[in-house]
VOPAGU-2260 file (C-alpha; in pm, 1 decimal, decimal comma):
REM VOPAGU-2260
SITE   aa  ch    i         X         Y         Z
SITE  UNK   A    0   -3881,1   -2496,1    1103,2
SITE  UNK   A    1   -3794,6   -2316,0    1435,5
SITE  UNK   A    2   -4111,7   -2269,7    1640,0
SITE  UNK   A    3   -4126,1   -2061,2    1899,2
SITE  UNK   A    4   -4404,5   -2217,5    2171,4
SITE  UNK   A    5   -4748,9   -2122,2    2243,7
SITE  UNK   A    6   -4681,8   -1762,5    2099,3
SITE  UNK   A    7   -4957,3   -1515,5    2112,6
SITE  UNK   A    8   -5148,1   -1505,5    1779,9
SITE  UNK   A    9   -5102,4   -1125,6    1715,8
SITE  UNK   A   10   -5135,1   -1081,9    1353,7
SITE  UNK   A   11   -4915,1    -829,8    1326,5
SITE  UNK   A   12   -4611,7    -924,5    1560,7
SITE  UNK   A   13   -4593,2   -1155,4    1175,4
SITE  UNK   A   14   -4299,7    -958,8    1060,4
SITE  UNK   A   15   -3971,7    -962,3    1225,7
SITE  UNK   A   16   -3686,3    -884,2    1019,9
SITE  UNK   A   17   -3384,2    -711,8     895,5
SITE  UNK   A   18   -3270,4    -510,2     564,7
SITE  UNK   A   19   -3102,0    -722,8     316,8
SITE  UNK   A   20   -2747,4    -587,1     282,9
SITE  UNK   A   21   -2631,9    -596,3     -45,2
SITE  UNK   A   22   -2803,6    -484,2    -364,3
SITE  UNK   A   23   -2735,6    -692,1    -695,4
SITE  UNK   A   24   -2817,5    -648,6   -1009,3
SITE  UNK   A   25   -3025,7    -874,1   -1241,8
SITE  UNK   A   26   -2859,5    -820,7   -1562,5
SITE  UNK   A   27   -2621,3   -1104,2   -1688,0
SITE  UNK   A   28   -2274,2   -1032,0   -1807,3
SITE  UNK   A   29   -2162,7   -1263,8   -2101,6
SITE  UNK   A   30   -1784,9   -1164,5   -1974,8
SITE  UNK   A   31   -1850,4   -1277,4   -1596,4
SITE  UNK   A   32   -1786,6   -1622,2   -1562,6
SITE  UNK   A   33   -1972,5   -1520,3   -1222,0
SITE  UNK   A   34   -2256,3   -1373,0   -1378,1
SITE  UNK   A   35   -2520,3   -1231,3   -1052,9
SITE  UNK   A   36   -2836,7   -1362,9   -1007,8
SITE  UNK   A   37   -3155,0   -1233,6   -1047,8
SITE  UNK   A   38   -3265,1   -1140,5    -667,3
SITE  UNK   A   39   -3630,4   -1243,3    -705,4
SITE  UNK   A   40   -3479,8   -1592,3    -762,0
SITE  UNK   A   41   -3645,1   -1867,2    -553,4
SITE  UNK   A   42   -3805,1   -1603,7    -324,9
SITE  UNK   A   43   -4185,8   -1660,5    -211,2
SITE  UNK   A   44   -4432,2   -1507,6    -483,3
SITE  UNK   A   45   -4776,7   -1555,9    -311,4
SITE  UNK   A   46   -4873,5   -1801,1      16,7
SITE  UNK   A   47   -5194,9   -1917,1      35,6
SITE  UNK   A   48   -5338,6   -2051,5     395,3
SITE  UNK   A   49   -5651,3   -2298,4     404,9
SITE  UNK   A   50   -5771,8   -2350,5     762,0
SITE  UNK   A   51   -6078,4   -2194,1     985,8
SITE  UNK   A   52   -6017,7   -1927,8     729,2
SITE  UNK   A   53   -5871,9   -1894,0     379,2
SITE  UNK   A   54   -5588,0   -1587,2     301,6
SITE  UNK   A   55   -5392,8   -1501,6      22,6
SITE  UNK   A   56   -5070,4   -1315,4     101,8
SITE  UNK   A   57   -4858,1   -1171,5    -182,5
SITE  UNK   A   58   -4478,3   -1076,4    -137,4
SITE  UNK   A   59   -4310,1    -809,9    -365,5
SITE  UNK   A   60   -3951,8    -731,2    -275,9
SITE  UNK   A   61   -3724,7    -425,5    -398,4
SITE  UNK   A   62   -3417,6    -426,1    -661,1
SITE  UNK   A   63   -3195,4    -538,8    -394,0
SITE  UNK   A   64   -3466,1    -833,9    -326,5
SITE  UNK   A   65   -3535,8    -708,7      25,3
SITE  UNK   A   66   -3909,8    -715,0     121,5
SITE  UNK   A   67   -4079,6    -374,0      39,7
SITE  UNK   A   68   -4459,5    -499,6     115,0
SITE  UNK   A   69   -4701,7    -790,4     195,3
SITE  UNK   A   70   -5072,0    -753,4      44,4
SITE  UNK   A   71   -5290,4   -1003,9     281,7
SITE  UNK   A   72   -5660,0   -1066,5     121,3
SITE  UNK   A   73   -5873,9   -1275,8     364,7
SITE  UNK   A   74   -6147,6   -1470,4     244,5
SITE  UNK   A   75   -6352,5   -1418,6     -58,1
SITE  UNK   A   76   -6475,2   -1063,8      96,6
SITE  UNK   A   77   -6166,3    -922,4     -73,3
SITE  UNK   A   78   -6080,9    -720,4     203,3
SITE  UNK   A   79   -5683,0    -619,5     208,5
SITE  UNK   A   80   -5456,2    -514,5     423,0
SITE  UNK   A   81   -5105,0    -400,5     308,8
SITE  UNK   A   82   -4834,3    -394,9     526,9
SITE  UNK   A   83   -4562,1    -108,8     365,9
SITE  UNK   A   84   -4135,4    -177,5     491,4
SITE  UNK   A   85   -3963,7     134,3     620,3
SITE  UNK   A   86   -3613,9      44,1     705,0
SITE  UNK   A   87   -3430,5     276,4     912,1
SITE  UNK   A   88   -3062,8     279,9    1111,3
SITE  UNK   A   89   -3086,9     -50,9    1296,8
SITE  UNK   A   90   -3468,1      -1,4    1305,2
SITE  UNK   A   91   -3804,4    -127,4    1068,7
SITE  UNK   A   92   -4119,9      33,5    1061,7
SITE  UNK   A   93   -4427,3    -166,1     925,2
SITE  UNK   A   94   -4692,7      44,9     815,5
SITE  UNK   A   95   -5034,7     -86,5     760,6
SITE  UNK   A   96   -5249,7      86,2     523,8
SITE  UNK   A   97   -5581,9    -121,3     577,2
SITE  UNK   A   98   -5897,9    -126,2     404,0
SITE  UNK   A   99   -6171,8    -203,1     589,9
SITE  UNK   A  100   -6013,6    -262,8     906,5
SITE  UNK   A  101   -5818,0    -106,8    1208,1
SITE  UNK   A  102   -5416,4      -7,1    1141,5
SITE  UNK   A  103   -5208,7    -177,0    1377,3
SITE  UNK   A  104   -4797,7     -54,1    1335,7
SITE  UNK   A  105   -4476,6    -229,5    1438,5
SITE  UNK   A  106   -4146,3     -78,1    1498,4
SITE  UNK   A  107   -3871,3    -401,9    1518,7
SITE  UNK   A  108   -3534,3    -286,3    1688,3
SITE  UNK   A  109   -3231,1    -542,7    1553,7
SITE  UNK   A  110   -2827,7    -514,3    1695,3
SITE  UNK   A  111   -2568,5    -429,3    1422,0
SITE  UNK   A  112   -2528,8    -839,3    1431,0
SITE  UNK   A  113   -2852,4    -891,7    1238,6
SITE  UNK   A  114   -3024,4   -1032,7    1559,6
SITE  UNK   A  115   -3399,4    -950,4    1684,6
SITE  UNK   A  116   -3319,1    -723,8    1971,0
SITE  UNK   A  117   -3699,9    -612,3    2068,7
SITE  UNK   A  118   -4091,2    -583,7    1855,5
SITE  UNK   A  119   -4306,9    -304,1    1996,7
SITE  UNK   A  120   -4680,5    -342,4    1827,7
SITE  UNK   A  121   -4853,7     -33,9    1868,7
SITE  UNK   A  122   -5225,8    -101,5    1916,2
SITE  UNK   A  123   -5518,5     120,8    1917,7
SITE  UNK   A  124   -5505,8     425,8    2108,8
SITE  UNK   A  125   -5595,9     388,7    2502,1
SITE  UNK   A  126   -5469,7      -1,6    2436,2
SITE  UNK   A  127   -5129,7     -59,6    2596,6
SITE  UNK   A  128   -4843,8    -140,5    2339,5
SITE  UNK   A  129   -4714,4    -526,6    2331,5
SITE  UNK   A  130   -4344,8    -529,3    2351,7
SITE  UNK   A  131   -4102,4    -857,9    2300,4
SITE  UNK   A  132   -3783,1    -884,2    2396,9
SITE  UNK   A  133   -3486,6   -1121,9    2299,1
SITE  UNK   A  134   -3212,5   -1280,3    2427,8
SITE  UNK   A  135   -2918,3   -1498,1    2324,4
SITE  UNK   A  136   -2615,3   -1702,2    2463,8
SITE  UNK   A  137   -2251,4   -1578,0    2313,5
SITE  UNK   A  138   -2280,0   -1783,8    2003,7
SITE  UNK   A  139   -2579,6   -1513,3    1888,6
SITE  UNK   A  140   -2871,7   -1861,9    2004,1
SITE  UNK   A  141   -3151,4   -1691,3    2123,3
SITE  UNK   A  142   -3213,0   -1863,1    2435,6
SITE  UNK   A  143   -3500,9   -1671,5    2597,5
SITE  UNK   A  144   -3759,7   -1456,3    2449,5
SITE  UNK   A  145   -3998,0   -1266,8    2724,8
SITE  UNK   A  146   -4393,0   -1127,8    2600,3
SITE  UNK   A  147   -4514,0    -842,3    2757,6
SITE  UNK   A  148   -4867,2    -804,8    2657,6
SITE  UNK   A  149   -4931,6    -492,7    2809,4
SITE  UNK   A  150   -4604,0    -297,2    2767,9
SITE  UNK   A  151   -4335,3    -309,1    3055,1
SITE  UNK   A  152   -4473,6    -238,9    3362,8
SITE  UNK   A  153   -4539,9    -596,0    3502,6
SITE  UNK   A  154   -4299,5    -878,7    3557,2
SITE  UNK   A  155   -4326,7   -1174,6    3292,3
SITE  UNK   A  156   -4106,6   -1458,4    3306,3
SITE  UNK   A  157   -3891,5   -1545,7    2987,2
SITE  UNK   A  158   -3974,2   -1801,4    2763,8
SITE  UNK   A  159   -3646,8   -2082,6    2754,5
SITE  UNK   A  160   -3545,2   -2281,5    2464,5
SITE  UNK   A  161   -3289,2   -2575,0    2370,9
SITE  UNK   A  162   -3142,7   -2684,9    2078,4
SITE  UNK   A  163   -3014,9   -3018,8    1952,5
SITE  UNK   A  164   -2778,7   -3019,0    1613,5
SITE  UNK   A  165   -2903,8   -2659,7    1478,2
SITE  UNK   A  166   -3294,2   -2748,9    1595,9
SITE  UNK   A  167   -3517,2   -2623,6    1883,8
SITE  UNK   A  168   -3582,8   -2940,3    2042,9
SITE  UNK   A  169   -3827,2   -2755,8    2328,6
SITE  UNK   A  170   -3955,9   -2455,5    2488,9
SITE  UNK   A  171   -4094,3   -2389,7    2822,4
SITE  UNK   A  172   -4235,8   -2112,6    2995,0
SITE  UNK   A  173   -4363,6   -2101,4    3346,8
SITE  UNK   A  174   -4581,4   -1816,5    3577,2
SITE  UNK   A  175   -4648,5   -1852,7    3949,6
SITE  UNK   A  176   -4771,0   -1585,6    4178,4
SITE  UNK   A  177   -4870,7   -1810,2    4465,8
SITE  UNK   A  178   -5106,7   -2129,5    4489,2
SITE  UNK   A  179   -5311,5   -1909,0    4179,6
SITE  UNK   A  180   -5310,8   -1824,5    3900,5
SITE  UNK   A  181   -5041,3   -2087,1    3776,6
SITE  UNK   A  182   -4984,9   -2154,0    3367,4
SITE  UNK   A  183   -4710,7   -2347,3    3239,1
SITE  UNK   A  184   -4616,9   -2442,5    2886,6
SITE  UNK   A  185   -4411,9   -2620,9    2690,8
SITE  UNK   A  186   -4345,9   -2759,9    2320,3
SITE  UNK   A  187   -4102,9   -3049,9    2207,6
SITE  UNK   A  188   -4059,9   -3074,4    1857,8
SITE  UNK   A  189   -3891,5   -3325,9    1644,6
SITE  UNK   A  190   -3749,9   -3311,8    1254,7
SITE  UNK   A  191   -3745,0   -3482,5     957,4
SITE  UNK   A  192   -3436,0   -3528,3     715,8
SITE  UNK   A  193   -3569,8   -3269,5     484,5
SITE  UNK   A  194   -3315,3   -2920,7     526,1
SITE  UNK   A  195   -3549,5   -2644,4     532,0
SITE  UNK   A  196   -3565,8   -2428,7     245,6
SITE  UNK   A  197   -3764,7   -2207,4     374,2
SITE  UNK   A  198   -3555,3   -1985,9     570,7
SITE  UNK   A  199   -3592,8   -1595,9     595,0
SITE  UNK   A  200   -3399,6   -1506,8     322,1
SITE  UNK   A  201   -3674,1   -1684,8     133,9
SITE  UNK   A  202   -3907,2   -1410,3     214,3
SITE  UNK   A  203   -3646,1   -1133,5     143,4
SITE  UNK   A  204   -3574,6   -1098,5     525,6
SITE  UNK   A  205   -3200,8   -1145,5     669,4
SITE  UNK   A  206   -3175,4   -1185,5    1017,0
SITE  UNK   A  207   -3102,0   -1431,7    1321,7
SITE  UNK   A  208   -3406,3   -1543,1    1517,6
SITE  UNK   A  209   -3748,4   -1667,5    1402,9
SITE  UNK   A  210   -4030,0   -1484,5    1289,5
SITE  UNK   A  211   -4435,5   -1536,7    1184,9
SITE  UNK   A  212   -4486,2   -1375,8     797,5
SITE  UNK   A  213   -4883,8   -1392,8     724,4
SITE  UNK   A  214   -4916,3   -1616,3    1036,5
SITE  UNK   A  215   -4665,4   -1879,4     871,6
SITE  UNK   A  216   -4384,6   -1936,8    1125,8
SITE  UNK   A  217   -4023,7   -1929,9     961,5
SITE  UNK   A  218   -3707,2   -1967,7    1124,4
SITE  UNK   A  219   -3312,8   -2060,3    1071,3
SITE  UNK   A  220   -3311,2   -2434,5    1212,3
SITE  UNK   A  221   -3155,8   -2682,5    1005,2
SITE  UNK   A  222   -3401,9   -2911,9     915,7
SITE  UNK   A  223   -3788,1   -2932,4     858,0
SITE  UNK   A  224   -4029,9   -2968,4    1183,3
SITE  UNK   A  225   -4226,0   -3303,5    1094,5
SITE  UNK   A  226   -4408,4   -3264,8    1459,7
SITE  UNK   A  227   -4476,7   -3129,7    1763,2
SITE  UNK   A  228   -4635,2   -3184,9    2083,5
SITE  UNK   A  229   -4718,9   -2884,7    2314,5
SITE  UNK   A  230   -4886,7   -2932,0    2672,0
SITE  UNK   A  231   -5033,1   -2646,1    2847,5
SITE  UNK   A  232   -5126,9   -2609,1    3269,4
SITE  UNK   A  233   -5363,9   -2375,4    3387,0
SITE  UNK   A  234   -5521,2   -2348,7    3691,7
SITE  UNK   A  235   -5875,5   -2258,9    3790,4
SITE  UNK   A  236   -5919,6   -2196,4    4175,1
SITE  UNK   A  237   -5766,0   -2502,8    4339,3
SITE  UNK   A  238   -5813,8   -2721,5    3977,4
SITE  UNK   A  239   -5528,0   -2743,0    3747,1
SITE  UNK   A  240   -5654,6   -2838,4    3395,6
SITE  UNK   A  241   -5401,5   -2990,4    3103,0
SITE  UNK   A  242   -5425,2   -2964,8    2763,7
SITE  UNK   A  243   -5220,9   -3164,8    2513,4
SITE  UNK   A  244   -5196,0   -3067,4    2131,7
SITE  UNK   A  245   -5003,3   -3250,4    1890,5
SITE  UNK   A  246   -4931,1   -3165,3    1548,2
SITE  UNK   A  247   -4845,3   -3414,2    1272,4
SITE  UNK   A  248   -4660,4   -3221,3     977,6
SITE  UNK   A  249   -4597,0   -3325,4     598,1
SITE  UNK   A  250   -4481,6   -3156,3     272,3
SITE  UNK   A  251   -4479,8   -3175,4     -58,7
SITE  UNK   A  252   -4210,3   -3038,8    -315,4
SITE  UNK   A  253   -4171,6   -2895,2    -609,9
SITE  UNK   A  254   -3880,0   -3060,1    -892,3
SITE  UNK   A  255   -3613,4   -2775,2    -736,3
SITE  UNK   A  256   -3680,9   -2973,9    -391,9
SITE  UNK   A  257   -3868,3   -2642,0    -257,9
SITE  UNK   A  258   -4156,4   -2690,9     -21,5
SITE  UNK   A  259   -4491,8   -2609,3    -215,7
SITE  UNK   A  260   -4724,6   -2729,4     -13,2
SITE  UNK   A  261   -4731,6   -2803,7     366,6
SITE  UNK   A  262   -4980,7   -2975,4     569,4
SITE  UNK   A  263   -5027,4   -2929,5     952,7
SITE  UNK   A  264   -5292,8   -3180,2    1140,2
SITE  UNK   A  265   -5353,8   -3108,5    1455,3
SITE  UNK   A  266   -5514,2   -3323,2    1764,5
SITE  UNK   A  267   -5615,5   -3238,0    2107,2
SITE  UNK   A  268   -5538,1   -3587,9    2310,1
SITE  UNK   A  269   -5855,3   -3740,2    2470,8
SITE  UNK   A  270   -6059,4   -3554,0    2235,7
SITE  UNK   A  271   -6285,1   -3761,1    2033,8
SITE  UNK   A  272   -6319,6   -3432,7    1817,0
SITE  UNK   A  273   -6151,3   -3462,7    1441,6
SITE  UNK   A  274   -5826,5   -3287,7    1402,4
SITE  UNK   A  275   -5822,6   -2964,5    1277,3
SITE  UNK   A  276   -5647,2   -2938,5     933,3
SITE  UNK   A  277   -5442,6   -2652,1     827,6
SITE  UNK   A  278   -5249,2   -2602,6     470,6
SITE  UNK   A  279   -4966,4   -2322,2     350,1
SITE  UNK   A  280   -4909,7   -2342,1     -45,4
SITE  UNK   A  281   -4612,9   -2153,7    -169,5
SITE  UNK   A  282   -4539,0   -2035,9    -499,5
SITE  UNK   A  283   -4205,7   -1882,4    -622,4
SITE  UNK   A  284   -4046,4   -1647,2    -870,8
């Protein structure tokens, strides 16, 4: 599980992605000795995320098994939000069609090589748009990534990663104007033996780069994250204050060896507090 570090918790910069290619049908054909499979097949039904909050996000996916729509319900209010796919010519459009709450649209610009070229989230009018942009080495690795919160405009420093065997090992992003305001972060993550199963193409998406769906983060690394430890550095006037946050990581699987349950426990180091425990439980069709 690729994980890109310390990434702003926008709801809706959840959905990067490209169209599935191919469309294939779901009827068998006694005379194939090939028959197609059904596209729905071992694709994420419904994720359900216990934490600070509780949400319930269910996928549903077009006859070629690309995603057409995520329906989030938060809490036991019932209040949904439904966020509607429009793919275009090397372009996606997410829609949100809210109820009870304020739309918030995406527009996420891929290369004709399937990888995340730039995610403009259009906020509220009179509220500059954030914009993300990508890059990667020649091998298509996305070695930077650079946030601009407020639209271009202002300089922000990229975001660098590094890879071991297929697996972001660590991330680490800096920003220094002078003696103030300084911030530095950075993640190092390590990995069980379990290959990760839950790639994009589990979600109906096809594309090279990672991405947040419903707040979960997916990615295309090789094997399951079992932790990470991410350190942040900000200073206050002269003081520089450092926060360490480690999360602990197990799963659970189902008899098809598919993750149905994960488990995230989180500590801040020289906290006495308890760790904070989140949960993601999958179910498939």
């Amino acid at each position: 599980m690729q994980k890109i570090s310390i990434m702003k918790n926008i709801e809706f910069v959840s959905f990067l992605f490209v169209l599935s290619l191919s469309i294939i049908s779901c009827q068998p054909d006694d005379n194939n000795p090939n028959p197609p499979t059904n596209p729905l097949s071992g694709k994420v039904k419904r994720m359900t995320y216990n934490g600070t909050t509780t949400s319930v996000s269910d996928f549903f996916y077009n006859s070629s098994g690309a995603l057409d729509s995520i329906v989030n319900t938060v809490g036991s209010s019932g209040v949904k939000n439904t966020m509607v796919c429009n793919y275009y010519a090397n372009k996606l459009v997410l829609k949100s069609l809210p109820i009870g709450s304020t739309a918030t649209d995406s527009s996420i610009y891929y290369s004709s090589a399937l990888k995340l070229d730039s995610l403009v989230v259009y906020r509220n009018i009179g509220s500059s748009n954030q914009i993300i942009t990508y890059s990667y080495n020649g091998s298509g690795v996305l070695i930077s990534y650079s946030d601009y919160l407020n639209g271009y405009g202002t300089s922000v420093p990229p975001t660098f990663t590094n890879y071991t065997d297929s697996n972001l090992t660590s991330t680490f992003y800096t920003y220094n104007t002078g003696p103030s305001p300084f911030r530095a972060d950075s993640t190092y993550y390590t990995y069980s033996t379990n290959i990760n199963n839950l790639k994009p193409s589990s979600f109906g998406l096809n594309f090279k780069g990672t991405a947040s769906i419903a707040g979960y983060n997916i990615t295309i690394n090789k094997n399951l994250a079992n932790q990470f430890i991410a350190n942040s550095y900000i200073a206050f006037g002269p003081t520089i204050a450092k926060v360490t946050l480690q999360t602990d990581i197990s799963y659970a699987f189902d008899s098809q060896n598919r993750v149905i349950t994960e488990t995230r426990s989180m500590t801040t180091i020289g906290s006495t507090a308890a760790p904070q425990i989140t949960t993601y439980t999958f179910e498939y069709y």
